[in-house]
NUGUTOR-155133 format. One line per field, with one value per atom (N, C-alpha, C, O, CB): x, y, z; atom name; residue in three letters; residue number from 1. Coordinates in steps of 0.1 Angstrom, whole numbers, plus 5000, padded with zeros to 4 digits. Glycine has a CB too. Example, Ala and Ser with C-alpha at 12.3 -4.5 7.8 and 13.67 -1.06 7.14 Angstrom:
REM residues 2
east	c(5132/5123/5132/5142/5113/5128/5137/5129/5134/5141) .
north	c(4943/4955/4967/4967/4955/4978/4989/5000/5011/4994) .
up	c(5078/5078/5078/5085/5090/5071/5071/5079/5080/5057) .
atom	c(N/CA/C/O/CB/N/CA/C/O/CB) .
res	c(Ala/Ala/Ala/Ala/Ala/Ser/Ser/Ser/Ser/Ser) .
n	c(1/1/1/1/1/2/2/2/2/2) .
REM end
This chain:
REM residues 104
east	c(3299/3306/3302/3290/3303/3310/3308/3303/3305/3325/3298/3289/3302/3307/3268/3304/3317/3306/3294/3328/3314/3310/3316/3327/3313/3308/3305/3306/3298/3289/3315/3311/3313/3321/3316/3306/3309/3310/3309/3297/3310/3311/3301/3298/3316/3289/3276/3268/3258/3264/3271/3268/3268/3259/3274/3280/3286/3280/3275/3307/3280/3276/3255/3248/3282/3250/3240/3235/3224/3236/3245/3246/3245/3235/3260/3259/3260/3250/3248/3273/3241/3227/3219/3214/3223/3218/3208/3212/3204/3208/3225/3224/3218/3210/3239/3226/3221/3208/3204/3224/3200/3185/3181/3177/3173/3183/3183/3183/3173/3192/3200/3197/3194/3194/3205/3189/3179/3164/3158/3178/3161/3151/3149/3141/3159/3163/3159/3158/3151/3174/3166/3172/3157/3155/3181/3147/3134/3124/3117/3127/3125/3118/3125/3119/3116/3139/3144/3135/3128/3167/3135/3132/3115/3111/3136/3105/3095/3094/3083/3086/3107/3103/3106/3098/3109/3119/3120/3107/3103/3122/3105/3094/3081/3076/3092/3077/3066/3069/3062/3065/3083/3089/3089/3088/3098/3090/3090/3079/3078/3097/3067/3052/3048/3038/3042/3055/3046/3051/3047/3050/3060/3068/3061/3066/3083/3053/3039/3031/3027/3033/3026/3018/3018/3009/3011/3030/3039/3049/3059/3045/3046/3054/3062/3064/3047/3065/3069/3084/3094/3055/3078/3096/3096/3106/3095/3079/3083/3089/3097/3067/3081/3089/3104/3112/3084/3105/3120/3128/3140/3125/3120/3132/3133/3142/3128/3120/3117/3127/3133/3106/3129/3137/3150/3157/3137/3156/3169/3174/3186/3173/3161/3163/3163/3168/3152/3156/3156/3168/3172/3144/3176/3190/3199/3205/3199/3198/3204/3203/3214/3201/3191/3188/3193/3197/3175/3194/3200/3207/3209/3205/3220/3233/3234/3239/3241/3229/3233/3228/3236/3223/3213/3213/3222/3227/3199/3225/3239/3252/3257/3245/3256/3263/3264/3273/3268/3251/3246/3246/3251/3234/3239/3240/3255/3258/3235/3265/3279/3285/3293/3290/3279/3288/3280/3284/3286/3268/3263/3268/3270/3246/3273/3276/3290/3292/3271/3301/3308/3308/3315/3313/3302/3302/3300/3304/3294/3289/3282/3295/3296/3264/3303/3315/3325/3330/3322/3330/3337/3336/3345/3336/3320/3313/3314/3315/3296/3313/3316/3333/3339/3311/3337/3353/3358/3364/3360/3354/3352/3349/3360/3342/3335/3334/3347/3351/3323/3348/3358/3370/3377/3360/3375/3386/3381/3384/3391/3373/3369/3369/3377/3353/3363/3365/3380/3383/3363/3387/3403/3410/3418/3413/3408/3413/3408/3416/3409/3392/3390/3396/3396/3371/3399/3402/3418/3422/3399/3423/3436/3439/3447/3443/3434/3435/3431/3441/3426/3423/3413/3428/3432/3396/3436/3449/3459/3464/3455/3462/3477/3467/3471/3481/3455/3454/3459/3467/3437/3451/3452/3465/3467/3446/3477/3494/3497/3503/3502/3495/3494/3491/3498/3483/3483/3473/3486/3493/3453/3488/3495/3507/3510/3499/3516/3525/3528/3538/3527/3519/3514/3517/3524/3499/3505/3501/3511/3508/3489/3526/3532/3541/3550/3536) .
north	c(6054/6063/6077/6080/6060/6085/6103/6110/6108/6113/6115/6123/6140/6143/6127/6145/6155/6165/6164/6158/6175/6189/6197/6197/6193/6204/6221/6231/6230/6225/6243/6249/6268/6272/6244/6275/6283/6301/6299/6280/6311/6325/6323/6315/6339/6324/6332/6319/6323/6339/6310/6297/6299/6298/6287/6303/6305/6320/6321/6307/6331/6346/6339/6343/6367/6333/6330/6322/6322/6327/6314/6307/6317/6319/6299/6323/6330/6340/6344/6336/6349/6353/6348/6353/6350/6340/6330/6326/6325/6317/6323/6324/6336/6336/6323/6344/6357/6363/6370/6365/6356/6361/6353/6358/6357/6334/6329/6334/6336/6324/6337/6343/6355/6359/6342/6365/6376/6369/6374/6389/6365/6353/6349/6352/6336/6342/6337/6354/6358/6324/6357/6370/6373/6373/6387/6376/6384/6374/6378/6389/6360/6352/6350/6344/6337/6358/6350/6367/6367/6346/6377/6388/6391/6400/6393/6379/6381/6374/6372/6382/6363/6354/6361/6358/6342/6372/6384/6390/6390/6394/6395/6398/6397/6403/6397/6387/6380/6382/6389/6366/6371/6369/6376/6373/6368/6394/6403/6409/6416/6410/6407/6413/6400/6403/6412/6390/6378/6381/6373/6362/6392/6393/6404/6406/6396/6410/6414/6413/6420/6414/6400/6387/6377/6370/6384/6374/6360/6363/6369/6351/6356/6355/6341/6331/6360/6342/6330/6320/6321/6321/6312/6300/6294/6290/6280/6295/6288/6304/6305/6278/6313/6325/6327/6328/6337/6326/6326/6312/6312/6329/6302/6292/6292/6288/6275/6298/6304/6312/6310/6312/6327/6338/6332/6339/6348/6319/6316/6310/6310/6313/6300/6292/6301/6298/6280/6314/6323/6330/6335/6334/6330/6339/6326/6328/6342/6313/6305/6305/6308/6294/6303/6302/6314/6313/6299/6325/6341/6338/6338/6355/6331/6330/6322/6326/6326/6309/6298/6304/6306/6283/6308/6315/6327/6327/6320/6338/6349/6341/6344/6355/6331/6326/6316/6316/6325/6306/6302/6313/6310/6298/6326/6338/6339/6338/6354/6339/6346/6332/6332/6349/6322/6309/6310/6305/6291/6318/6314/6324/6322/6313/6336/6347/6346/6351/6359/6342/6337/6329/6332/6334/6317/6310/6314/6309/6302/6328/6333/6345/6350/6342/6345/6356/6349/6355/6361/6334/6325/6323/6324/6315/6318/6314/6329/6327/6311/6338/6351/6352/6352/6363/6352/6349/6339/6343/6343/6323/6313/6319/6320/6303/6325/6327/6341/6339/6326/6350/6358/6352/6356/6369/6341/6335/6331/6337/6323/6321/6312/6323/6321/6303/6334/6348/6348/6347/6360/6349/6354/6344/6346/6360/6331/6319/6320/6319/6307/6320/6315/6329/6327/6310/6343/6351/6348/6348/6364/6345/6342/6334/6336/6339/6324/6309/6314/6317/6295/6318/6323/6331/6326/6336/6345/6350/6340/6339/6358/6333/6322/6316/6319/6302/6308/6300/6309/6306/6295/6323/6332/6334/6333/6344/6337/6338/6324/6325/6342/6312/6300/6301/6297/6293/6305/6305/6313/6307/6318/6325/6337/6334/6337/6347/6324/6318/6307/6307/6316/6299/6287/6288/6282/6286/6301/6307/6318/6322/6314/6323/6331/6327/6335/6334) .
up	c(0455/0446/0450/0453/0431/0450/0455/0442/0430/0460/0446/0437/0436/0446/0447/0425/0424/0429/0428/0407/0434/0439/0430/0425/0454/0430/0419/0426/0435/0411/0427/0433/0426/0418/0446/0431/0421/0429/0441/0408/0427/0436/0434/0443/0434/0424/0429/0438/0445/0412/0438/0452/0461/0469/0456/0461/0477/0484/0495/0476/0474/0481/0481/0490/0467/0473/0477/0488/0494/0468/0491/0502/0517/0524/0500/0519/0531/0528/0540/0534/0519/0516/0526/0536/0504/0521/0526/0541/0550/0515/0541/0560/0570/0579/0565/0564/0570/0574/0584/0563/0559/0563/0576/0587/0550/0571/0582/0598/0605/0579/0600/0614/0618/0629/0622/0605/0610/0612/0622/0597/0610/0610/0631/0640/0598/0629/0643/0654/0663/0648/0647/0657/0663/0675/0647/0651/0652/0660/0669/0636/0657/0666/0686/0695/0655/0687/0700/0706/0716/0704/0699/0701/0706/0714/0690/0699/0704/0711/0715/0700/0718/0726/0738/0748/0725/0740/0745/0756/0768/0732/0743/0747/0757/0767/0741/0747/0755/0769/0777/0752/0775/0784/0796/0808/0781/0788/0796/0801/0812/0793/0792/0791/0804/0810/0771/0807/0813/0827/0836/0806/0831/0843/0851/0862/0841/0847/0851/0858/0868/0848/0852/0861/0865/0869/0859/0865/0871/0878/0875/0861/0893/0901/0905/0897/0909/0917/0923/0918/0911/0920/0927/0923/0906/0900/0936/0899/0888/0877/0868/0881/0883/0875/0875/0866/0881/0889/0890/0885/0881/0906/0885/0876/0860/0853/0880/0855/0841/0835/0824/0841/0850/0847/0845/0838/0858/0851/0849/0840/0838/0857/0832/0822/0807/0797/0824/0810/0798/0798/0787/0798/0811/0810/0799/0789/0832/0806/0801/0787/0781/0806/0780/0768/0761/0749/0767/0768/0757/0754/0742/0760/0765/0763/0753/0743/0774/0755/0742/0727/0718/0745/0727/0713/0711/0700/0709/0718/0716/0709/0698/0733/0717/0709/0697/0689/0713/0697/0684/0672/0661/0687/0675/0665/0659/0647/0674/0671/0667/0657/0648/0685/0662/0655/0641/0631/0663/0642/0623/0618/0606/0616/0623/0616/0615/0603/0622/0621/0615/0606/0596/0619/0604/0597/0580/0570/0603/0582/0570/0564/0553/0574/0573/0573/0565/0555/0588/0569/0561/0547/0538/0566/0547/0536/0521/0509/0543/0527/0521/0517/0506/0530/0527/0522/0510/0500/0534/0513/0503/0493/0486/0506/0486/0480/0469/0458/0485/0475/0470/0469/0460/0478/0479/0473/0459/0450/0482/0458/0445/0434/0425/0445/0432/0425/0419/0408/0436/0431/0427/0422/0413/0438/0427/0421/0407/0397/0430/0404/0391/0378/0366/0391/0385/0377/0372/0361/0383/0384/0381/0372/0362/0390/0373/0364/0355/0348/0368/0350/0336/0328/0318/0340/0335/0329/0324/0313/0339/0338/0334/0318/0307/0352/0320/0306/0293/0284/0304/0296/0286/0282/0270/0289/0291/0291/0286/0276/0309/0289/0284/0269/0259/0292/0269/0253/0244/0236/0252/0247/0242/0235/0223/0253/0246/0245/0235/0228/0255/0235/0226/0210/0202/0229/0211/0200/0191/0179/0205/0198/0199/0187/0184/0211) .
atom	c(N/CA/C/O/CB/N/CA/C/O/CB/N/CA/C/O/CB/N/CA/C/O/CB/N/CA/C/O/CB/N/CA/C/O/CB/N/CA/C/O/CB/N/CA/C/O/CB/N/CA/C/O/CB/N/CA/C/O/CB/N/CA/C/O/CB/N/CA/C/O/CB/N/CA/C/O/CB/N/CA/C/O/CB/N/CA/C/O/CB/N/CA/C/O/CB/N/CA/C/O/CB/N/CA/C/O/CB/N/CA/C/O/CB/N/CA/C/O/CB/N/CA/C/O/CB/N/CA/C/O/CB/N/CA/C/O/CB/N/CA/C/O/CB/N/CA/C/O/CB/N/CA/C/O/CB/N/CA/C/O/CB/N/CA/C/O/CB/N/CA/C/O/CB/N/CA/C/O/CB/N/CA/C/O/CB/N/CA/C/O/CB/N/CA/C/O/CB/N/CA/C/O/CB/N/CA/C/O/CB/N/CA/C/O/CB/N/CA/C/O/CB/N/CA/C/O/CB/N/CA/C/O/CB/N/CA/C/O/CB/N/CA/C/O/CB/N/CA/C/O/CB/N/CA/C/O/CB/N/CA/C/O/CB/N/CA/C/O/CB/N/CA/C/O/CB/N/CA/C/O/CB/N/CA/C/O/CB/N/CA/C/O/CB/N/CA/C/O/CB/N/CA/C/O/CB/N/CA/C/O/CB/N/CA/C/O/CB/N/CA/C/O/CB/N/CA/C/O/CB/N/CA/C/O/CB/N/CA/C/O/CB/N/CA/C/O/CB/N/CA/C/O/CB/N/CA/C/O/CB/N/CA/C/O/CB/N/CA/C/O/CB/N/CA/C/O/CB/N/CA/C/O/CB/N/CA/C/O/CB/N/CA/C/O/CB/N/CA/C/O/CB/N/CA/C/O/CB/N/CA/C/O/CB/N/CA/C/O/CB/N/CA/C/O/CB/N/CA/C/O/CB/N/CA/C/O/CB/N/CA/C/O/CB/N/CA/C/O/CB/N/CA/C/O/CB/N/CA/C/O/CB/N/CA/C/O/CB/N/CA/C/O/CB/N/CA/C/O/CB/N/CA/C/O/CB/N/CA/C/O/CB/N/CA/C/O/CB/N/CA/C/O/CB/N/CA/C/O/CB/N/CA/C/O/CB/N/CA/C/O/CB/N/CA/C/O/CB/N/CA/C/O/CB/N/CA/C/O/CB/N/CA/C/O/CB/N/CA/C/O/CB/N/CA/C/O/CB/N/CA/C/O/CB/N/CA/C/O/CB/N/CA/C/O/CB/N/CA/C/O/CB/N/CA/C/O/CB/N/CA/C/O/CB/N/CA/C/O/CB/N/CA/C/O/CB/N/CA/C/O/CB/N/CA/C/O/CB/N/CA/C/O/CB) .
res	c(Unk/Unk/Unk/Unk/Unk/Unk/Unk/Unk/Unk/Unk/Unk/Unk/Unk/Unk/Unk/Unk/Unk/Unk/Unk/Unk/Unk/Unk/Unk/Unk/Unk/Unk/Unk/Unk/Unk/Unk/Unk/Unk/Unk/Unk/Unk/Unk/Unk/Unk/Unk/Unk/Unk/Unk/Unk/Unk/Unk/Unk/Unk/Unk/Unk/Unk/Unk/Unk/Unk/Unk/Unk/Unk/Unk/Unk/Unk/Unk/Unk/Unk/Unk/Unk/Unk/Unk/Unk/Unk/Unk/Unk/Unk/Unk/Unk/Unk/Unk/Unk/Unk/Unk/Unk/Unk/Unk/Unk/Unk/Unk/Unk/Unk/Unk/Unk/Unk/Unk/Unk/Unk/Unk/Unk/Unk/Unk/Unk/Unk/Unk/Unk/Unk/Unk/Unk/Unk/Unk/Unk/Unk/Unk/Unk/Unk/Unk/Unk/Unk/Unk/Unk/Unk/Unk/Unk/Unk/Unk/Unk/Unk/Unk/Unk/Unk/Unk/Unk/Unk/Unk/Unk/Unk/Unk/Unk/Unk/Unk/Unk/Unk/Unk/Unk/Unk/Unk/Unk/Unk/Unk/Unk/Unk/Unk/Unk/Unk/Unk/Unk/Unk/Unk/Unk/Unk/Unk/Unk/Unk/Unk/Unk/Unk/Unk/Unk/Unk/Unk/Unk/Unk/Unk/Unk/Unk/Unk/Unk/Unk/Unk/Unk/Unk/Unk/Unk/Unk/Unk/Unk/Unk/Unk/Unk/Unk/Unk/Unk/Unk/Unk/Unk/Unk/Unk/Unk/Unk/Unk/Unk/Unk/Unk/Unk/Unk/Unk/Unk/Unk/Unk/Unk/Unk/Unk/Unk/Unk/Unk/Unk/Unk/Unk/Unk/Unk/Unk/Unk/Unk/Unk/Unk/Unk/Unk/Unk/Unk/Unk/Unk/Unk/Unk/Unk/Unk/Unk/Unk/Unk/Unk/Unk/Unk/Unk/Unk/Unk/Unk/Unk/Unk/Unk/Unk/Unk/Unk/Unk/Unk/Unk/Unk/Unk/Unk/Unk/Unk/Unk/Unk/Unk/Unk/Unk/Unk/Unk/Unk/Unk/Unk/Unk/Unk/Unk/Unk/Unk/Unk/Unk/Unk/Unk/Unk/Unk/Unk/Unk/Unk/Unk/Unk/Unk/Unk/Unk/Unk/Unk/Unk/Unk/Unk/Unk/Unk/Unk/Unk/Unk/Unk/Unk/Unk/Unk/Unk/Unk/Unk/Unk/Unk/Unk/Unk/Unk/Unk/Unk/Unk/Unk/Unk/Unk/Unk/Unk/Unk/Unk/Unk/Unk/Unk/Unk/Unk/Unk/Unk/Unk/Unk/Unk/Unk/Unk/Unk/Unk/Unk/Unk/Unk/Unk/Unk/Unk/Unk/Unk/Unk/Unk/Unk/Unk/Unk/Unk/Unk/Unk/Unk/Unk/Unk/Unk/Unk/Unk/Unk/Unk/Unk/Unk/Unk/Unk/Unk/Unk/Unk/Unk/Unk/Unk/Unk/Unk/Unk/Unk/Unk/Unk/Unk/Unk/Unk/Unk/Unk/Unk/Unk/Unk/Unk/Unk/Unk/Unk/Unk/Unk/Unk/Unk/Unk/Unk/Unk/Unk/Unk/Unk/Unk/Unk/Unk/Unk/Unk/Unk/Unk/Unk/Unk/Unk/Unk/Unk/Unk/Unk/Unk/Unk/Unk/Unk/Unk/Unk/Unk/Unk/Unk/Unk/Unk/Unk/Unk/Unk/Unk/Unk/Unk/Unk/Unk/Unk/Unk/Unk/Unk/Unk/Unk/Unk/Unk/Unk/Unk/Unk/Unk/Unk/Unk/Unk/Unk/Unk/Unk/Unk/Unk/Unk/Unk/Unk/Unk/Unk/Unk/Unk/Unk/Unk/Unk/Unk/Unk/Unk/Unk/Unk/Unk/Unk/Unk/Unk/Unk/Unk/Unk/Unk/Unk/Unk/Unk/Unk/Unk/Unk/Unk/Unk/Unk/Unk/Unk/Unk/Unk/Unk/Unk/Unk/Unk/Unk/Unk/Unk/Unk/Unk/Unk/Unk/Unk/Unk/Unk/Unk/Unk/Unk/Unk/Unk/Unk/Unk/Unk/Unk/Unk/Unk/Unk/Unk/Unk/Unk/Unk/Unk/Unk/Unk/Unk/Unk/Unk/Unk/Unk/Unk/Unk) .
n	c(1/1/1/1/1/2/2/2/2/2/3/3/3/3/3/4/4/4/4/4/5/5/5/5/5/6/6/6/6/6/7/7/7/7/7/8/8/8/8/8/9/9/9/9/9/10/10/10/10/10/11/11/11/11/11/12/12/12/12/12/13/13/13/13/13/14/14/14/14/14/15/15/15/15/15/16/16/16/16/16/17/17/17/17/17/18/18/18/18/18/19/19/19/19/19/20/20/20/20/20/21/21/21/21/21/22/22/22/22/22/23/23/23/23/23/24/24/24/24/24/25/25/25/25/25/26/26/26/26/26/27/27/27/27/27/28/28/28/28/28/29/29/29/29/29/30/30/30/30/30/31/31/31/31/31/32/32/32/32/32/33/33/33/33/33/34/34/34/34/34/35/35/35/35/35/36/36/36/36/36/37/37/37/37/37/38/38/38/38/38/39/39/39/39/39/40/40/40/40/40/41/41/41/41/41/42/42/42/42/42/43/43/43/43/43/44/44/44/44/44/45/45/45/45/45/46/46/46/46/46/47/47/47/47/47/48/48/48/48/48/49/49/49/49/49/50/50/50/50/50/51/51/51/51/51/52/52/52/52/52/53/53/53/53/53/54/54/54/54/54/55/55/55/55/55/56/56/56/56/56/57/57/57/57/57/58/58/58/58/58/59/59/59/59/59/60/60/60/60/60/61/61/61/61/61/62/62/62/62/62/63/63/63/63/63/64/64/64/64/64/65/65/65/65/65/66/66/66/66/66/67/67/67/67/67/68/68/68/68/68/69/69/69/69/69/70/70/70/70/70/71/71/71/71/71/72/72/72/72/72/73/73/73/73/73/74/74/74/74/74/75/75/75/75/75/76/76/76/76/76/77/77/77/77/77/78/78/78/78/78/79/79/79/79/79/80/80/80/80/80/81/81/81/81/81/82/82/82/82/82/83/83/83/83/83/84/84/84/84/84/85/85/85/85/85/86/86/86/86/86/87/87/87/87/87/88/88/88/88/88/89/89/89/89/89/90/90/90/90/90/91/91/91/91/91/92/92/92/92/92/93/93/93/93/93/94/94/94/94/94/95/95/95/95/95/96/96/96/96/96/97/97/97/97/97/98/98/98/98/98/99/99/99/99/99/100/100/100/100/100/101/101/101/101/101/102/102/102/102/102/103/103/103/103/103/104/104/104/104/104) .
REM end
């Protein structure tokens, strides 16, 4: 048996909140990984450096666009939520025009 889902605006903007920090989060950890990377090119040479150097090019790329796929995602999730906003304001008037009428 399914369990019903709830869902509500302040969910949802806490949600994509919460993503955001998320991949500021990663952002700051790919950044000291950055780092390091570059402080370590100093004193490292050779073929394992250079197969390092290519596997760190690799890896930017994939987290660059891991970043872009959560931040859309947190961009949607924000949307969702302002839909559910306008939906639940609207609905809330019709009942009220509903009510008015009823009552009239």
């Amino acid at each position: 048996m399914s369990v019903p889902l709830h869902v509500d605006q302040a969910s949802l903007a806490k949600g994509a909140g919460d993503m955001r920090d998320s991949i500021e989060q990663v952002r700051s950890q790919l950044g000291k990984i950055r780092g390091e990377v570059s402080a370590s090119q100093g004193y490292w040479s050779g073929s394992a450096a250079a197969s390092f150097g290519s596997l760190m090019v690799e890896y930017d790329s994939k987290a660059n666009k891991l970043q872009g796929v959560l931040d859309t995602i947190a961009l949607l999730v924000d949307k969702s939520a302002a839909n559910h906003a306008a939906n639940e304001e609207s609905q809330g008037r019709n009942m009220n025009n509903l009510m008015g009428m009823l009552t009239a």
